[in-house]
C-alpha positions as CSV (number, residue, x, y, z in Angstrom):
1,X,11.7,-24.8,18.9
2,X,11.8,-21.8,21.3
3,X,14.2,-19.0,20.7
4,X,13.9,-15.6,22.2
5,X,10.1,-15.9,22.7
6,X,9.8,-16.8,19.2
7,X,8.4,-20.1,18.4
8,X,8.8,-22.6,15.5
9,X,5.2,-24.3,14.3
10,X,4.3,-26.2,11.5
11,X,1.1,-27.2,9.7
12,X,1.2,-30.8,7.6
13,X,-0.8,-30.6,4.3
14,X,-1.4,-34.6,3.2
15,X,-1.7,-35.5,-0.4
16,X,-2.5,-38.9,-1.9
17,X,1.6,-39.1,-2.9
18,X,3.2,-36.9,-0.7
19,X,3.5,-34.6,2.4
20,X,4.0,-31.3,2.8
21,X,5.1,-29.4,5.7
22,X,4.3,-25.8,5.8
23,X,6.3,-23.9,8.3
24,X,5.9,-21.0,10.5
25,X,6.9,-18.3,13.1
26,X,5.1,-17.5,16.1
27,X,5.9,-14.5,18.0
28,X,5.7,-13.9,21.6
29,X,2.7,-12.6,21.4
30,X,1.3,-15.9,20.4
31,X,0.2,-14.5,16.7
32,X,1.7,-16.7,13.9
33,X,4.0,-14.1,10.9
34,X,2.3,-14.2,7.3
35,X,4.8,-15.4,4.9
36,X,6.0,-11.5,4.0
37,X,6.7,-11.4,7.4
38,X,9.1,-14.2,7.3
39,X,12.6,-13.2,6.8
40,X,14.4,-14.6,3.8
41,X,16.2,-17.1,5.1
42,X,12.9,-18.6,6.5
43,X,11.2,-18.6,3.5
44,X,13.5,-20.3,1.1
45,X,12.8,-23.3,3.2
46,X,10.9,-25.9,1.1
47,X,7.7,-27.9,2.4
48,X,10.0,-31.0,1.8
49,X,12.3,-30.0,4.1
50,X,13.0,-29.6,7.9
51,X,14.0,-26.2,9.8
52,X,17.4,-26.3,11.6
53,X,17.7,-24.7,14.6
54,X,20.5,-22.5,13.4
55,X,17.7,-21.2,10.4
56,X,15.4,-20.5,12.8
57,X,17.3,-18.7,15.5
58,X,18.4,-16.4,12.5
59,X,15.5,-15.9,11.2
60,X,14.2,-14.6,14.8
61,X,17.3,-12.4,15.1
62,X,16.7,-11.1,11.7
63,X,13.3,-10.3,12.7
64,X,14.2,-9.0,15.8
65,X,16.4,-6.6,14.4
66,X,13.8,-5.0,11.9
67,X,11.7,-4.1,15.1
């Protein structure tokens, strides 16, 4: 996902019984957020679940707006 130069990435961590999906912002400058960079919204997403498109494009305006 692409929204406003912002991009969506994530990293999948595999276990013996599961698989977990960490996820991640990338700004336009190409560096990837730490997690206390991550808006709230973003970060109550679990590693078992996806990312909408509606979380992430508020999650970029959130961050946006804190510029």
């Amino acid at each position: 996902m692409i929204y406003k130069g912002y991009a969506y990435d994530s990293e999948v961590e595999l276990e013996d019984d599961n698989r977990k999906m960490w996820h991640m912002i990338v700004d336009p400058n190409g560096r990837t957020l730490s997690l206390y960079e991550l808006p709230q919204i973003f970060q109550r997403v679990g590693p078992y679940n996806m990312v909408s498109q509606e979380i992430f494009e508020t999650a970029v305006d959130e961050l946006i707006q804190t510029l």
